[in-house]
N, C-alpha and C positions, 0 to 999 in steps of 0.2 A: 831498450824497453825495461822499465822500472819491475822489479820479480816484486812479489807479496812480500818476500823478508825484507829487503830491502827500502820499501817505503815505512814498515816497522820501525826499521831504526832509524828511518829520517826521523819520524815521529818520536821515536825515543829522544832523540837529539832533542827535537822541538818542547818537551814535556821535564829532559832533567835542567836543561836552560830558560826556564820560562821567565825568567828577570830580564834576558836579551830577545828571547821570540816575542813577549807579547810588543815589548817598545817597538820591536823591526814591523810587527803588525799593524800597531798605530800610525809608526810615520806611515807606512803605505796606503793608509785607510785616508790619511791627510792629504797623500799625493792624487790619490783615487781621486776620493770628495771634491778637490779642487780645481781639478782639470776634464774631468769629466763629472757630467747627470749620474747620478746613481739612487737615481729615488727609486727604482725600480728594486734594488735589492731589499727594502723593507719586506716585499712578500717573501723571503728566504726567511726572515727572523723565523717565525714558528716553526717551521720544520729543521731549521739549525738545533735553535731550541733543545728540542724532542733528540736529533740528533746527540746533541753534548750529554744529555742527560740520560738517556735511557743505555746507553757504554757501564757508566757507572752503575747500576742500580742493576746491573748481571752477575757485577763480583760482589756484592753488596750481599753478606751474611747472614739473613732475616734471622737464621734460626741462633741465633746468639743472644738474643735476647730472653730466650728458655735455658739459660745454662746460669750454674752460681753466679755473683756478682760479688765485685764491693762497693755496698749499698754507699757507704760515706763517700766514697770517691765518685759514684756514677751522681748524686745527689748536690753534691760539693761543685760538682761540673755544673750539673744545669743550673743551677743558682750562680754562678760565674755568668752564662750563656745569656739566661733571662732574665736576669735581676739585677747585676752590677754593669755587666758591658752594655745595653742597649740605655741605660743611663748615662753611662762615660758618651756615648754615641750620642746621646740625644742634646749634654749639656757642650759637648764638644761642636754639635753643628750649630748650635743654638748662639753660640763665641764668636764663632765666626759668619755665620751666612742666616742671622737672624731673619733679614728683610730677603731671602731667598729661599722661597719653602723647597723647591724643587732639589735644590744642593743640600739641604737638608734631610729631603727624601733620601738621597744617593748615601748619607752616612748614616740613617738608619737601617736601610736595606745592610750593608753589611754591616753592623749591628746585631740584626735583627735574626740572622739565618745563618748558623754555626755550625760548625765538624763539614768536611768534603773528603774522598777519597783521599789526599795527600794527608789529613789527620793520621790517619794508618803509615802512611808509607812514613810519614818526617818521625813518628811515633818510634818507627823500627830502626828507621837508623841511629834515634839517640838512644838503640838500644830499652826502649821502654816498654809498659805491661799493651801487647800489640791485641790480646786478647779485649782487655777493659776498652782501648783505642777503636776498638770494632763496636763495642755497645753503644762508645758515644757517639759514635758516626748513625747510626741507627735510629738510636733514639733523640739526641738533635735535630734530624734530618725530619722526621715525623711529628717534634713539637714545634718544631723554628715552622714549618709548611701550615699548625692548625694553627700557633699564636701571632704567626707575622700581621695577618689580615688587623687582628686586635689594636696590636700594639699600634699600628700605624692610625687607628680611628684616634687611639688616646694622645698619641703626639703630636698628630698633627690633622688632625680632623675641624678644629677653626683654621686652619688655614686653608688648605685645601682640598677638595673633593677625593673623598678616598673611595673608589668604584670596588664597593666590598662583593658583589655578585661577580664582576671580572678580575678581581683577585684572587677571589674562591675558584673560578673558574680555571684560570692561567696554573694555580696549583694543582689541579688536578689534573690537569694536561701534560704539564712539565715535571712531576713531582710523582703522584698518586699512578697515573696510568703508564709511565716509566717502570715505576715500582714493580707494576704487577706482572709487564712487559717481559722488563728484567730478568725478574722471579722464573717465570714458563720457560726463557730461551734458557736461562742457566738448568734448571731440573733435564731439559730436552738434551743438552748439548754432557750433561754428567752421565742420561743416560747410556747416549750413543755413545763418548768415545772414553767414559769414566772418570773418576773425580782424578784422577792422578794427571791426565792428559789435560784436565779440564784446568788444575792446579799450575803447571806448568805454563799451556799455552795460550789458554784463553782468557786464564784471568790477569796475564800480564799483558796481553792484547788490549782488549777494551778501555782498561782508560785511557790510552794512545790514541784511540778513534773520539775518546770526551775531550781530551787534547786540543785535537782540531777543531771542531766545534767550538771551545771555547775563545779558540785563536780568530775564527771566521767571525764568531760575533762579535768580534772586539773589532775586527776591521770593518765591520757593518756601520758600529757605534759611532767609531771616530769618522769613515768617512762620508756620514749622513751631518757630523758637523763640523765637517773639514774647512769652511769660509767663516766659521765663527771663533775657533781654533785662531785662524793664521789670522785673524782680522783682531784677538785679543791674547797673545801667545803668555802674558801674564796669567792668564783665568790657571793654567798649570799649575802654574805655581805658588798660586794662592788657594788650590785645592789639595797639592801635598802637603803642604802644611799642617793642617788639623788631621789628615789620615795619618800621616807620620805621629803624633802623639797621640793617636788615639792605639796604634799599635805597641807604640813605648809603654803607656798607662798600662795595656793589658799583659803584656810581656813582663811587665815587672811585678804585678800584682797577683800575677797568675803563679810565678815563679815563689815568689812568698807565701802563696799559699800551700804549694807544692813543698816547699821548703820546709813548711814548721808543722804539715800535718799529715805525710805521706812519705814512704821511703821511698827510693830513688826512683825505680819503676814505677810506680803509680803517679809519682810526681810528672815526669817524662808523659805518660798519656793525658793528665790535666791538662799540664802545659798545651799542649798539640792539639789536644780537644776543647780548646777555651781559643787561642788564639786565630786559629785554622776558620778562616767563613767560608760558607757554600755559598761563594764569590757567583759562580755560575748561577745558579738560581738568583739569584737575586739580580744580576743581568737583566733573565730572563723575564720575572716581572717586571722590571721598570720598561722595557722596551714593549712587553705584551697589554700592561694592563694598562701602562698608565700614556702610552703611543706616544706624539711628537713630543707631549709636554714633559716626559716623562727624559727624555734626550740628556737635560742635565745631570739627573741622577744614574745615567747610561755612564757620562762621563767620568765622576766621578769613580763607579764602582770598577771603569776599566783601569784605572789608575792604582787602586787598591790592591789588583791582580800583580801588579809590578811589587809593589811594594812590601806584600805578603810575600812570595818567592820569593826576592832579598834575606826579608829578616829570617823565614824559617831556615832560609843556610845559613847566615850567619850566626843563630842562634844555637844551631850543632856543633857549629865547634866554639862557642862561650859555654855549653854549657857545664862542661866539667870542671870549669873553674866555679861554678855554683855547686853542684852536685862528682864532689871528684869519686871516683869508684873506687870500691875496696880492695885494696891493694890481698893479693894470695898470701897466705902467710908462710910464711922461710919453711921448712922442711924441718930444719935445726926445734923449731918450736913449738912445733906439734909432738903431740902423745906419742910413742913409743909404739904403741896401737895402731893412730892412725897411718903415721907412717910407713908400716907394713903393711897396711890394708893398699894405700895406697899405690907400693910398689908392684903391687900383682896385676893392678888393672891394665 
C-alpha cells in the first residue's frame, strides 16, 4: 500500500521530468483513444480543470503585489507578455496554419496566457530575483485571464465564433474562483499548523497535485483524438514546428532584453517570466469553451507542454554562458579593511 509520502514523490518524479511524463501521457492517451470508447471521459474535463488549477493558486502569494516593485522590470515583462509575444504567436500561426483557424487558436492560447507556477521555481534555480518572479506570476495570471477573451475577438473573430460569455465564464471557474479557493484554504491551513509548516510542507505539496491534473488532461486531450493522431501521425510534426520557433523567438528576445537592460537577477526573472505560459489554463479553455471544435487547439497546446519543459532545462544550464556570474574577488585584492572584516565573520 502506497504511504502519502510516498505517492509525493512519485509525483515529484512526474513534475521535475515533465519533458518525459507528459510524452508517456500522450502516447497512452493514443493507446486509450484507440482501443477503447472514451468519450465518456470529457465529463472529467471540468473537474480535472478545477483540479489542476486550484493546487496552484494555494501557494500562489496574492499579498506580493502590495510590496516595492521594480516598476521597469515588472512593466518591461508585461509588454514582452501582451504586446510582442502574442504577435510573434499570432504571425507565427498565421505562417503556418493560415487556412486552419482552430491551430491557430491552439498558438494563440499559449501566446496569450503567461507566467505559471514553474515561472518561480526555473526563476530560482537560475538563481534569479524569485521575489519580482512572484509578481509576475500574479499579475500575468490576472491580466492574461481579463485580456485573453479580447485578444482572441481581435485575431481571430472573422474567422471563427469566439463564445466570449463562455470564455468569461470558463475564466472564472478555472481562474477567478480557484483564486479565491486558493486564498481561504492557504489563510486556513497557515493558521492551523503555521507559516513555517505551511512553508515547508504544503506549499511544496500542491503543485505536485497541479502536476497530475495537468498530466490527466493531457491524456483526456490526446486520447479524445487518438484515430486522428494515428490516422495522420505527420499533423505532429508539422505542429512542432512553429511552436518550436515561436519559443526560440521568445527565448532569444527575451534574453536581449534581459541582457542590455537589467542585471543578472532581474534579467533571470524576465526571462522565466516572459517565456513560461500558463500552458494549463489555456488547456483548460480550449477544451471548456470552445468543446469538440476546440480539440485542435487541445492538441497543439499539449505539445507546447513538452516543449516548454525541454527548453526551460536546457536553457539553465545555457545560461551562464549569456549571463556568466561574478566571480569573488581574491582575498589578495581587497582592502586591508575589508579583509579583516572579513576574517572575523
Amino acid at each position: 500500500m502506497m504511504t502519502t509520502a510516498s505517492i509525493f514523490k512519485f509525483l515529484g518524479r512526474l513534475q521535475k521530468n515533465l519533458a518525459l511524463s507528459i510524452p508517456a501521457f500522450m502516447i497512452l492517451g493514443v493507446l486509450a483513444g484507440y482501443f477503447f470508447n472514451v468519450s465518456a471521459l470529457k465529463s472529467l474535463i471540468l473537474p480535472l480543470t478545477f483540479f489542476m488549477v486550484y493546487p496552484m493558486m494555494v501557494t500562489m502569494d496574492l499579498k506580493s503585489l502590495l510590496r516595492k516593485t521594480n516598476t521597469k522590470l515588472q512593466v518591461t515583462t508585461q509588454l514582452v507578455n501582451f504586446i510582442l509575444m502574442p504577435v510573434v504567436g499570432y504571425l507565427m500561426a498565421m505562417t503556418f496554419f493560415r487556412d486552419q483557424p482552430y491551430l491557430v487558436l491552439g498558438i494563440l492560447l499559449t501566446s496569450l496566457l503567461p507566467t505559471s507556477g514553474m515561472t518561480i521555481s526555473w526563476t530560482g534555480m537560475a538563481k534569479g530575483n524569485i521575489q519580482e518572479a512572484v509578481k509576475m506570476t500574479v499579475i500575468g495570471l490576472i491580466l492574461g485571464s481579463i485580456l485573453a477573451p479580447f485578444y482572441l475577438v481581435f485575431f481571430l473573430g472573422t474567422s471563427i465564433s469566439i463564445p466570449m460569455v463562455d470564455i468569461a465564464r470558463q475564466i472564472l471557474i478555472v481562474v477567478f474562483l480557484p483564486m479565491v479557493a486558493g486564498y481561504l484554504t492557504q489563510r486556513a491551513l497557515i493558521r492551523r499548523h503555521g507559516a513555517e509548516k505551511f512553508q515547508k510542507v504544503y506549499k511544496t505539496r500542491f503543485p505536485l497535485i497541479s502536476t497530475l491534473g495537468v498530466l490527466m488532461i493531457v491524456f483526456i486531450a490526446v486520447a479524445l483524438r487518438a484515430k486522428i493522431l494515428i490516422s495522420n501521425p505527420a499533423l505532429v510534426l508539422q505542429l512542432l514546428v512553429p511552436l518550436v520557433l515561436i519559443y526560440i523567438v521568445n527565448f532569444t528576445l527575451s534574453t536581449l532584453i534581459g541582457r542590455f537592460m537589467f542585471k543578472r537577477e532581474d534579467a533571470i526573472a524576465l526571462i522565466y517570466g516572459t517565456v513560461m505560459r500558463n500552458l494549463s489554463i489555456s488547456l483548460a479553455i480550449a477544451m471548456t469553451a470552445f468543446g469538440a471544435q476546440g480539440a485542435e487547439a487541445v492538441l497543439v497546446i499539449s505539445l507546447a507542454f513538452v516543449i516548454q519543459a525541454q527548453a526551460a532545462a536546457w536553457y539553465v544550464k545555457l545560461f551562464g554562458r549569456f549571463y556568466p556570474a561574478k566571480a569573488e574577488p581574491a582575498a589578495d585584492s581587497l582592502p586591508e579593511g575589508m579583509v579583516k572584516a572579513a576574517a572575523t565573520k
